[in-house]
GUMAR-301243 format. One line per 2 residues: number of its first residue (from 1); their letters; for each residue y, z, x of N, C-alpha, C. Coordinates in pm, 1 decimal. Example, Ala and Ser with C-alpha at 12.3 -4.5 7.8 and 13.67 -1.06 7.14 Angstrom:
BEGIN
1 = AS = -569.0:780.0:1319.0:-450.0:780.0:1230.0:-330.0:780.0:1320.0  -225.0:708.0:1285.0:-106.0:714.0:1367.0:3.0:787.0:1290.0 .
# end
This chain:
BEGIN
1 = XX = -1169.9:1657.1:702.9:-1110.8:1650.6:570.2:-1072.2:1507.0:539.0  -1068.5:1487.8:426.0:-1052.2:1346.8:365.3:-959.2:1324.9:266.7 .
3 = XX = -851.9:1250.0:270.1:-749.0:1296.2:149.0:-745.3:1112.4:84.3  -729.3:1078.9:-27.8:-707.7:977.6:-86.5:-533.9:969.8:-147.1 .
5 = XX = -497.6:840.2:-57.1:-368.1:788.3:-82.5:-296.6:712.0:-107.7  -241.9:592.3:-227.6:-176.0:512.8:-189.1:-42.5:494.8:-136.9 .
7 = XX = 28.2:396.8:-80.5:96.7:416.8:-35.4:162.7:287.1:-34.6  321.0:241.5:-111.1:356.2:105.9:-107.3:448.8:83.1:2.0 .
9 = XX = 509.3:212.2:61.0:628.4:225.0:155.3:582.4:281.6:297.1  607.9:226.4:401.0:505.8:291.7:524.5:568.1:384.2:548.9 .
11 = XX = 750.0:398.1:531.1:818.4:489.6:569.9:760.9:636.2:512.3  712.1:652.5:387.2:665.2:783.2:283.7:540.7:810.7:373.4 .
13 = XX = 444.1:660.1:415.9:320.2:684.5:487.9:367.5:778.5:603.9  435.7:725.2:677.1:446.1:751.1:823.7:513.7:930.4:760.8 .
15 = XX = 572.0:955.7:735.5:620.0:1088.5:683.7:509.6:1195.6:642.3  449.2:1163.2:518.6:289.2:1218.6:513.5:257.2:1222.4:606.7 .
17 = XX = 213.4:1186.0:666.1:102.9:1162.6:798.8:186.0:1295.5:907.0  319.6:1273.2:907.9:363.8:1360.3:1021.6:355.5:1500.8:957.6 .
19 = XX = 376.1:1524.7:818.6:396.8:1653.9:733.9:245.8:1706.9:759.5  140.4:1641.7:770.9:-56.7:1623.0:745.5:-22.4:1740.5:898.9 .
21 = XX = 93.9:1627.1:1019.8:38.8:1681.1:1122.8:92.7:1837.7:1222.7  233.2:1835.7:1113.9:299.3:1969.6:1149.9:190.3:2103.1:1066.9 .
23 = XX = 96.5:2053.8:986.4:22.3:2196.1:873.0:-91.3:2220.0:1015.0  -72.6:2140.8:1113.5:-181.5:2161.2:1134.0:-369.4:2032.1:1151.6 .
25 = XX = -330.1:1950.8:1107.7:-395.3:1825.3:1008.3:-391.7:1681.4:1128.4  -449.5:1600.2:1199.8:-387.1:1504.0:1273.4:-486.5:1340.3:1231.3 .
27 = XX = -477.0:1302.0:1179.0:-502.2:1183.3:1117.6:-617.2:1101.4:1241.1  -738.7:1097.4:1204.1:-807.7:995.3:1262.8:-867.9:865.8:1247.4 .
29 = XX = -830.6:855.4:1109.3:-906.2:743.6:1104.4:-809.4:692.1:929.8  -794.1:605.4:915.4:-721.9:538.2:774.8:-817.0:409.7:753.2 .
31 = XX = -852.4:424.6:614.3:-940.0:357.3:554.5:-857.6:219.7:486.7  -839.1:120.7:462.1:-747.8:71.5:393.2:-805.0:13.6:203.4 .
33 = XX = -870.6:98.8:196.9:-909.9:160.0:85.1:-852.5:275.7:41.5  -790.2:359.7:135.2:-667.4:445.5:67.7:-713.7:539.2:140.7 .
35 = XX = -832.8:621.2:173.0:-884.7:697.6:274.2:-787.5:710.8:378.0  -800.5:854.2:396.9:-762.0:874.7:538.3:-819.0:1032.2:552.3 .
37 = XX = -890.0:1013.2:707.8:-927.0:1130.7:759.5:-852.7:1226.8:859.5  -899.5:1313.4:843.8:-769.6:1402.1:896.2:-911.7:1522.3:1017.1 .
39 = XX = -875.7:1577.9:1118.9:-922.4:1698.1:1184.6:-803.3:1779.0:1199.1  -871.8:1924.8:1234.7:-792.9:2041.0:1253.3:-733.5:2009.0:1386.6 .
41 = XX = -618.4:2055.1:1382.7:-602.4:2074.8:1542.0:-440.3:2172.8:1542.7  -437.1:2218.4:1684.8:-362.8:2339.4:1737.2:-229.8:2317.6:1808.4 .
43 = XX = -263.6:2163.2:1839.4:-126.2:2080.2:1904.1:-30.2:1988.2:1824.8  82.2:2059.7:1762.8:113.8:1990.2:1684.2:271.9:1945.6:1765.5 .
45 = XX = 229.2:1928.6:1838.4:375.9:1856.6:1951.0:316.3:1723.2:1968.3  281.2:1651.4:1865.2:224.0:1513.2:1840.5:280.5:1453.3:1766.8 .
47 = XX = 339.8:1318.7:1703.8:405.2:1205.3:1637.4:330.7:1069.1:1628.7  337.0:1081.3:1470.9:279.0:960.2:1386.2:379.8:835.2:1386.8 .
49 = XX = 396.7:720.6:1426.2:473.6:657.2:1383.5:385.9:471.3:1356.4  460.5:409.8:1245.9:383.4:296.7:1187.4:439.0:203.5:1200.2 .
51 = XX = 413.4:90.3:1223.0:468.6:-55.6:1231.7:399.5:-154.0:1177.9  445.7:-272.0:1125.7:436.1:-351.4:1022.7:415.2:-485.5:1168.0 .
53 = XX = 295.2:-549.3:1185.8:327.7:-687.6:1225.1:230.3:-792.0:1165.7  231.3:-831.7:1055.0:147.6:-921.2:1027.0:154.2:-1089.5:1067.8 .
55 = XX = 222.5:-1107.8:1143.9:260.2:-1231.7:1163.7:187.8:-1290.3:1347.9  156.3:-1177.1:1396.0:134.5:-1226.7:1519.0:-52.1:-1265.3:1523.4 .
57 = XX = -28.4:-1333.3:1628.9:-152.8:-1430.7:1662.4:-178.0:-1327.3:1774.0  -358.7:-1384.6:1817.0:-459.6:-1293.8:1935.5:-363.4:-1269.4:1995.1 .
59 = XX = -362.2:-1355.9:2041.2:-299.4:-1359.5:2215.4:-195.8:-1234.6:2207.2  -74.9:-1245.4:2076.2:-4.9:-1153.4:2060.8:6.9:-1046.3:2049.2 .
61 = XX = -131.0:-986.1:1971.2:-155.3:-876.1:1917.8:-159.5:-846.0:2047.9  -230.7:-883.8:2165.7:-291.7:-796.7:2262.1:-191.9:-775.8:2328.2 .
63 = XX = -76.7:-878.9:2335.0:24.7:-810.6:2453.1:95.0:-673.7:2374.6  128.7:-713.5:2255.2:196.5:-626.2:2175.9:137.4:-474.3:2168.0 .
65 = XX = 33.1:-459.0:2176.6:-80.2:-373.9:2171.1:-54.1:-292.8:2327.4  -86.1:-357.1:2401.9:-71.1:-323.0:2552.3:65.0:-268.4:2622.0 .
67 = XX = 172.1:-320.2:2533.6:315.1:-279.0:2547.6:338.4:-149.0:2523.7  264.0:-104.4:2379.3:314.8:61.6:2367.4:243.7:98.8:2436.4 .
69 = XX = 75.5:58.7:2471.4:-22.6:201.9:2538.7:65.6:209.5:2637.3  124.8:86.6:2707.7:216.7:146.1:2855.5:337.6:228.2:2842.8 .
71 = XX = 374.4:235.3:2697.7:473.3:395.8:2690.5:410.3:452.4:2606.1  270.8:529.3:2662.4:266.2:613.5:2624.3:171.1:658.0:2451.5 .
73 = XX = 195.0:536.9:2372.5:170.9:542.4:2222.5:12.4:500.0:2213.3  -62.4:545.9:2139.8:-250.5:512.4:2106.0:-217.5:507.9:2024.5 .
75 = XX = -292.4:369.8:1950.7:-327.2:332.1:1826.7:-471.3:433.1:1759.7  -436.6:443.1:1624.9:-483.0:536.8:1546.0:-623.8:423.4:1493.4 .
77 = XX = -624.7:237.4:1466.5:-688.0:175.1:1439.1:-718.3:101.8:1544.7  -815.8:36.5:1587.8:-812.7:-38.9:1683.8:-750.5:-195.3:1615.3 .
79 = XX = -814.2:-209.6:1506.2:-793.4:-297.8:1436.1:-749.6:-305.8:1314.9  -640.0:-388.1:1286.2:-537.0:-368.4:1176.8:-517.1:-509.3:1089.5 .
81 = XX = -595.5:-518.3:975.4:-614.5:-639.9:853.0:-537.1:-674.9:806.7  -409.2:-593.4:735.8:-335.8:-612.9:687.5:-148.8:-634.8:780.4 .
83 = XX = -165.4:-605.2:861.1:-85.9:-588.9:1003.2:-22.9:-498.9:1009.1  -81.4:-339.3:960.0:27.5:-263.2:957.5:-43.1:-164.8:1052.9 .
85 = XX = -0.5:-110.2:1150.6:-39.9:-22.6:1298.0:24.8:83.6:1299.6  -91.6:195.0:1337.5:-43.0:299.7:1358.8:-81.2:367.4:1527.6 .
87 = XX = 55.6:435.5:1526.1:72.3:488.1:1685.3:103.5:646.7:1654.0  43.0:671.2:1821.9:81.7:816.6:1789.8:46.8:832.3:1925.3 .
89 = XX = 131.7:955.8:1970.1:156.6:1019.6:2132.8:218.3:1145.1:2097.0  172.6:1230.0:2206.8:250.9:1346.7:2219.0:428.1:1353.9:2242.0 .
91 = XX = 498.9:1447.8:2190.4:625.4:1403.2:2205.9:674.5:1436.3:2351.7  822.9:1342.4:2329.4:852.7:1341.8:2512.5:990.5:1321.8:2507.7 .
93 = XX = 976.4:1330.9:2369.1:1165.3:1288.4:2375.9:1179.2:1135.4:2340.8  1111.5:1038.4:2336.2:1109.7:881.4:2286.6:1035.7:878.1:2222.6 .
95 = XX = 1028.2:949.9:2072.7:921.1:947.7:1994.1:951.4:787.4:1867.1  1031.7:737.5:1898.0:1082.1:594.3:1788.3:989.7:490.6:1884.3 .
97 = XX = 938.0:403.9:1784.9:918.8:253.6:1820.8:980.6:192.1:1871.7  1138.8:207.9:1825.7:1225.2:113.8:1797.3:1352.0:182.7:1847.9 .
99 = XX = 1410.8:115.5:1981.7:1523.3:241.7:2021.9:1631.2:162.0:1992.3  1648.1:31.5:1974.0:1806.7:-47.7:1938.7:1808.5:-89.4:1777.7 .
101 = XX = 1905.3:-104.3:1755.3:1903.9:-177.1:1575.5:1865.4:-341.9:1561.3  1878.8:-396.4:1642.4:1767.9:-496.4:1595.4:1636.5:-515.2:1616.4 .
103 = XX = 1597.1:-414.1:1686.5:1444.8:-442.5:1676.7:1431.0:-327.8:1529.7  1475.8:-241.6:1451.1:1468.7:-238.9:1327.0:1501.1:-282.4:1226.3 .
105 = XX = 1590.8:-406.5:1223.2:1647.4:-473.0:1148.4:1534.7:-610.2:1147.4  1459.8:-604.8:1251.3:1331.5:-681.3:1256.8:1222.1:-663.6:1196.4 .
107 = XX = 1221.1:-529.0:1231.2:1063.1:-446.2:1087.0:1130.9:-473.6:933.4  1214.4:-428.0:903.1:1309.4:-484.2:802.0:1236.3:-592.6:721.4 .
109 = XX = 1272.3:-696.5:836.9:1276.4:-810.3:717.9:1102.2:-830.7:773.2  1041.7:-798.9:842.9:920.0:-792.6:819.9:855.6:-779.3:707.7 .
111 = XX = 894.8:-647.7:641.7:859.6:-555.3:549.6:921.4:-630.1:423.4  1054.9:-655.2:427.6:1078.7:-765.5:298.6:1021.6:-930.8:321.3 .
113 = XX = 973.3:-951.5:400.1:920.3:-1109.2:371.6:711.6:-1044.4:314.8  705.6:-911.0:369.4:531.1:-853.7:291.7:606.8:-805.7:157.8 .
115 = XX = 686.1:-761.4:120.9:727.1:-718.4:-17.2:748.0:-865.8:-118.1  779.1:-935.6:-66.7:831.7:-1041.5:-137.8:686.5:-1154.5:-191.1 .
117 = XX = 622.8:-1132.1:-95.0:479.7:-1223.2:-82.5:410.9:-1163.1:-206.8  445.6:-1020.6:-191.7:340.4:-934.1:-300.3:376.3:-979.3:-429.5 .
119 = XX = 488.7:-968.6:-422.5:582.6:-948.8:-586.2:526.4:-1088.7:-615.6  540.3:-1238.3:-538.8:481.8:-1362.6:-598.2:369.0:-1362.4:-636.2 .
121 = XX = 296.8:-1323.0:-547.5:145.8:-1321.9:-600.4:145.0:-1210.4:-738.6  176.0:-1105.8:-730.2:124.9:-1053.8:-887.5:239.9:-1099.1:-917.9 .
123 = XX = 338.8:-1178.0:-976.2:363.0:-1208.6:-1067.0:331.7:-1367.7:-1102.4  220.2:-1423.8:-1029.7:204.4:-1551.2:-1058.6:68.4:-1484.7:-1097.6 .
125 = XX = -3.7:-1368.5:-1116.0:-132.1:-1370.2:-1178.1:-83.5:-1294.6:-1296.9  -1.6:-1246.9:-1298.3:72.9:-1183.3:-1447.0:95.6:-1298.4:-1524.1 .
127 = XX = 154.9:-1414.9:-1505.7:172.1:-1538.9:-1619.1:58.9:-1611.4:-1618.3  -61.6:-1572.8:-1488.9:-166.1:-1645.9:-1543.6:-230.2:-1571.1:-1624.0 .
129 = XX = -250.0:-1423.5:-1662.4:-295.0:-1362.3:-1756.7:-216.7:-1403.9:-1869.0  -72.5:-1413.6:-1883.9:12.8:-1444.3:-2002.2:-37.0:-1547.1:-2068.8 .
131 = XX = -47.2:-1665.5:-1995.4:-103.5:-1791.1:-2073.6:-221.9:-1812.6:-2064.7  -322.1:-1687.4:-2097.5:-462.0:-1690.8:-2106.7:-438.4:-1723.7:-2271.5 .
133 = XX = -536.6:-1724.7:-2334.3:-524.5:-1734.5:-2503.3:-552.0:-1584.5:-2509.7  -655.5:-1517.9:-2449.1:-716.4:-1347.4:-2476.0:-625.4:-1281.0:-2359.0 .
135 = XX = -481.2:-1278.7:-2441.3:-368.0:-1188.5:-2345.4:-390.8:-1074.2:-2463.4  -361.9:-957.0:-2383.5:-400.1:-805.6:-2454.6:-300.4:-717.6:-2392.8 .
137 = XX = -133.5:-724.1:-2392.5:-78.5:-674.9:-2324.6:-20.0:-569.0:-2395.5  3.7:-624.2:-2536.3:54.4:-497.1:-2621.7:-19.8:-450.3:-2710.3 .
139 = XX = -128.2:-545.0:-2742.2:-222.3:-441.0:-2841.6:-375.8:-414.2:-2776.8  -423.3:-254.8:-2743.3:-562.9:-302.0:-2665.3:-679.3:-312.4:-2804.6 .
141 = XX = -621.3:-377.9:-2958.9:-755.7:-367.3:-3014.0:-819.7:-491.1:-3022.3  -654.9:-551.8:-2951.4:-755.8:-732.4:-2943.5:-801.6:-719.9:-2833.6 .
143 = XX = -870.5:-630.9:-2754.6:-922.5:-646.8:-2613.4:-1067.7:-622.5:-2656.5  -1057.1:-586.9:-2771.3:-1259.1:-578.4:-2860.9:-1280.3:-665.0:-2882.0 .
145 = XX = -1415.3:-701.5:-2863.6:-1456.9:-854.6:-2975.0:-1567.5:-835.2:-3045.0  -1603.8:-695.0:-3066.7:-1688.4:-682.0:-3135.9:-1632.0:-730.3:-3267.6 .
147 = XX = -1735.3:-807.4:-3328.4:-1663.0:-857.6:-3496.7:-1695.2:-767.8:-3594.7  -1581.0:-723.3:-3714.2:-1594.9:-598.2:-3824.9:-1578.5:-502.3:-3759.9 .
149 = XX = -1548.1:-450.6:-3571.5:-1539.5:-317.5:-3511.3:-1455.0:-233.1:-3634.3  -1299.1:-265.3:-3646.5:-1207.4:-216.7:-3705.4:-1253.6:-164.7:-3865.4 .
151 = XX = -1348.3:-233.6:-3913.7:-1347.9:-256.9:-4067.2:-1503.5:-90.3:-4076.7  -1607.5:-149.7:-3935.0:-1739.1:-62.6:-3967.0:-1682.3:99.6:-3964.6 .
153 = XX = -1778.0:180.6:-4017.7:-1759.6:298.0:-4047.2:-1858.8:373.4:-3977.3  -1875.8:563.6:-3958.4:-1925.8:615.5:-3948.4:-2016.3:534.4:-3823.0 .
155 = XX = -2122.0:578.5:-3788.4:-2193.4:587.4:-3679.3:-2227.3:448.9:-3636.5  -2178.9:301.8:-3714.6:-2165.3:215.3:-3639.8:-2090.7:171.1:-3576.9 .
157 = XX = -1941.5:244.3:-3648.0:-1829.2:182.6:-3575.1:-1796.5:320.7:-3429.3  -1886.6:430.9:-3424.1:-1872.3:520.6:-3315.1:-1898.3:457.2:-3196.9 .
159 = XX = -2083.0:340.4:-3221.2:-2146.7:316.7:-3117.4:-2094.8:226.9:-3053.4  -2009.3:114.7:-3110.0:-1989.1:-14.9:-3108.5:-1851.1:29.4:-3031.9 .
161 = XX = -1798.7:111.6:-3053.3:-1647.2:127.6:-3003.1:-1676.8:215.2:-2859.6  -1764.8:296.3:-2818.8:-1760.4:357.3:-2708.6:-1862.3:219.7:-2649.9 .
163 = XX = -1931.4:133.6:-2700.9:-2017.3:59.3:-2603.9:-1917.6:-64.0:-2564.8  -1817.4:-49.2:-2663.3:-1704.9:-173.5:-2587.9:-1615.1:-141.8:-2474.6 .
165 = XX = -1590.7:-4.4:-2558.0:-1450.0:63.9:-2477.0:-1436.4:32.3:-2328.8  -1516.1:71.7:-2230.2:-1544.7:25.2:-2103.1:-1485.1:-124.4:-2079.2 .
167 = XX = -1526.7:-209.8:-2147.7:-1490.8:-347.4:-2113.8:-1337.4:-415.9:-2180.2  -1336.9:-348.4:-2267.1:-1226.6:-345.8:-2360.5:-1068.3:-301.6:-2265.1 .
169 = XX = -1098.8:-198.3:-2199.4:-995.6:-165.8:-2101.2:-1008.1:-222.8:-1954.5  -1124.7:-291.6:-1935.1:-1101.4:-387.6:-1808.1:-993.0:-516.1:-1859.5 .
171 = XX = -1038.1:-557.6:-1958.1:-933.3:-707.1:-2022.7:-828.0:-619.8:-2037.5  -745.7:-505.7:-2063.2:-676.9:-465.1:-2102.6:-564.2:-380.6:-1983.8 .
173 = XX = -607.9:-352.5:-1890.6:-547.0:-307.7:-1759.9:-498.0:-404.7:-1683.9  -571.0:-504.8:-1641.0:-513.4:-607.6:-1530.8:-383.3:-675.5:-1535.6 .
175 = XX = -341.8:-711.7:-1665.4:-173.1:-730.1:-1656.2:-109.6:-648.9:-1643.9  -101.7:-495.1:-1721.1:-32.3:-404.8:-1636.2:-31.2:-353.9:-1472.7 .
177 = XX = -133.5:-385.5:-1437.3:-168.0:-347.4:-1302.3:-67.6:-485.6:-1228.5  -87.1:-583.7:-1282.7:25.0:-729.1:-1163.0:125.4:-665.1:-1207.4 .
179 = XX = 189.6:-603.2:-1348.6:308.1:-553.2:-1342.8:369.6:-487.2:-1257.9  305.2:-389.1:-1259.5:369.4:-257.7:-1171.7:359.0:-319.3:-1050.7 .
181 = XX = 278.2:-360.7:-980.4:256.3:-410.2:-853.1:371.3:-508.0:-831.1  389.1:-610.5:-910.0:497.7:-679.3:-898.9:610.8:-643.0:-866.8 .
183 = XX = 655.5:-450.0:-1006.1:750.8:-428.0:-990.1:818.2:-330.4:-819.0  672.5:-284.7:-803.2:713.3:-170.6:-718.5:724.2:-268.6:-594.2 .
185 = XX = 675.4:-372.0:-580.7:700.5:-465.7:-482.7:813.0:-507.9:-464.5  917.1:-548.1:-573.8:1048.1:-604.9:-597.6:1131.0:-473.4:-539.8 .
187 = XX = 1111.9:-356.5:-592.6:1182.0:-247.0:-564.5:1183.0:-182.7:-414.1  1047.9:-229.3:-375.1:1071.9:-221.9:-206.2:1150.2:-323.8:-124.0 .
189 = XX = 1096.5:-410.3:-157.9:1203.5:-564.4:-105.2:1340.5:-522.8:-113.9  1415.6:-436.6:-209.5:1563.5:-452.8:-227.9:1593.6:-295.4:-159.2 .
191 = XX = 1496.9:-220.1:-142.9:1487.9:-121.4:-41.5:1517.7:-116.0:101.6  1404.3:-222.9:165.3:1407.4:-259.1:273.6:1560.1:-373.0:287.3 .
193 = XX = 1633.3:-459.5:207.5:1738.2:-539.4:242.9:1852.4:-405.6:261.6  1842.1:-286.6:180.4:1944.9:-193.7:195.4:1988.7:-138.3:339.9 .
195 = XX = 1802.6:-92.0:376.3:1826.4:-24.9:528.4:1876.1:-146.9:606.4  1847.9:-264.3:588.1:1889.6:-359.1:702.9:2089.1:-350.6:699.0 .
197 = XX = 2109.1:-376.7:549.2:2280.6:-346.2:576.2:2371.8:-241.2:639.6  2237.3:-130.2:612.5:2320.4:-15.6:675.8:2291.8:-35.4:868.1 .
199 = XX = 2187.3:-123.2:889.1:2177.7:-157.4:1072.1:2298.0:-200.0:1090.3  2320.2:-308.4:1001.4:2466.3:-414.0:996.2:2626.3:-391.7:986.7 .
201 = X = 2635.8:-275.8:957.5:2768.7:-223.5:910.9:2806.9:-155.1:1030.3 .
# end
C-alpha cells in the first residue's frame, strides 16, 4: 500500500507512522516526495521513531548510524537527504531516542535552526516575486496576457481563457505557495522554542 503525505512537523510524522503501525500497516520505505509505503503485518509490538540531523558530516553519520543499530534501532532509509532518519525496533521498554532532556532540547533547536532556514528562504523568494513587475498576488486576471481576453466574447474568449488558464495559475500560485511555507515554517520554529522551555523549567 502506498499512502501520499505531507508533513511539516516530524512529531505528527513520527505519530502517523506509529497509528499506520498499531492498524496493522508498518512503513517500508518513505519517498521524500511525500510517498510512503506501507506492508501488512501481524507484529505490532514495533516503534517508529524520527530524528532530525542535518548537520553531521560522513564520518559522522556513520558513527551516529552505528550507535543506535547497537541498541537495537534499524533505519527505515539507508540514506537520508534532507537529514531527517527514521528508526524503528521492536519494543523493549527503551523505545525513546532520547532518554535525558538535553539530548531533546538538542533535536529542538535542531528542528528550529531547519524551521528558521525555511521561513528565510521562502520569504526571500516571496519579495523576490513581490518586486517582480508581473506580481499576481491579489488579482489572478493579471496572471493572463492574452490581449482583449476580458473584453472577447462567446467562443473566443472560451478558447483563449481555458488555453491560458493552465499557465495563468502557474504565475499565480507560487507566491502563495512561499507564503504558507514561510508561514507554517515560522509557526513550527515558535513550536519547537516552546517544547525546549518546557525541557527548561
Amino acid at each position: 500500500m502506498i499512502k501520499f503525505k505531507i508533513f511539516f512537523d516530524i512529531e505528527k510524522e513520527e505519530q502517523w507512522l506509529n497509528q499506520m503501525l498499531s492498524k496493522g500497516w508498518v512503513c517500508t520505505n518513505i519517498n521524500s516526495a511525500g510517498f510512503y509505503t506501507f506492508k501488512n503485518t501481524v507484529d505490532l509490538e514495533q516503534v517508529i521513531r524520527i530524528d532530525f540531523q542535518q548537520d553531521l558530516r560522513r564520518e559522522e553519520r556513520s558513527n551516529y548510524k552505528q550507535l543506535y543499530e547497537d541498541f537495537g534501532w534499524q533505519a527505515l532509509k539507508e540514506k537520508s537527504y534532507d537529514g531527517t532518519y527514521y528508526w524503528f525496533k521492536r519494543k523493549d521498554g527503551n523505545d525513546e531516542l532520547f532518554s535525558d532532556n538535553d539530548s531533546q532540547i538538542a533535536k529542538y533547536k535542531r528542528l528550529m535552526k531547519h524551521a528558521s532556514n525555511w521561513a528565510i528562504f521562502s520569504f526571500i523568494w516571496l519579495m523576490f516575486c513581490y518586486s517582480n513587475d508581473n506580481f499576481y498576488f491579489f488579482n489572478i486576471k493579471d496572471a493572463y496576457y492574452t490581449p482583449g481576453l476580458w473584453d472577447a466574447e462567446g467562443f473566443s474568449f472560451l478558447f483563449s481563457f481555458l488555453f491560458e488558464t493552465p499557465f495563468a495559475i502557474m504565475r499565480f500560485i507560487p507566491p502563495w505557495l512561499f507564503l504558507a511555507t514561510c508561514s507554517m515554517y515560522v509557526v513550527m520554529y515558535f513550536r519547537y522554542r516552546k517544547f525546549i522551555q518546557q525541557f527548561t523549567q
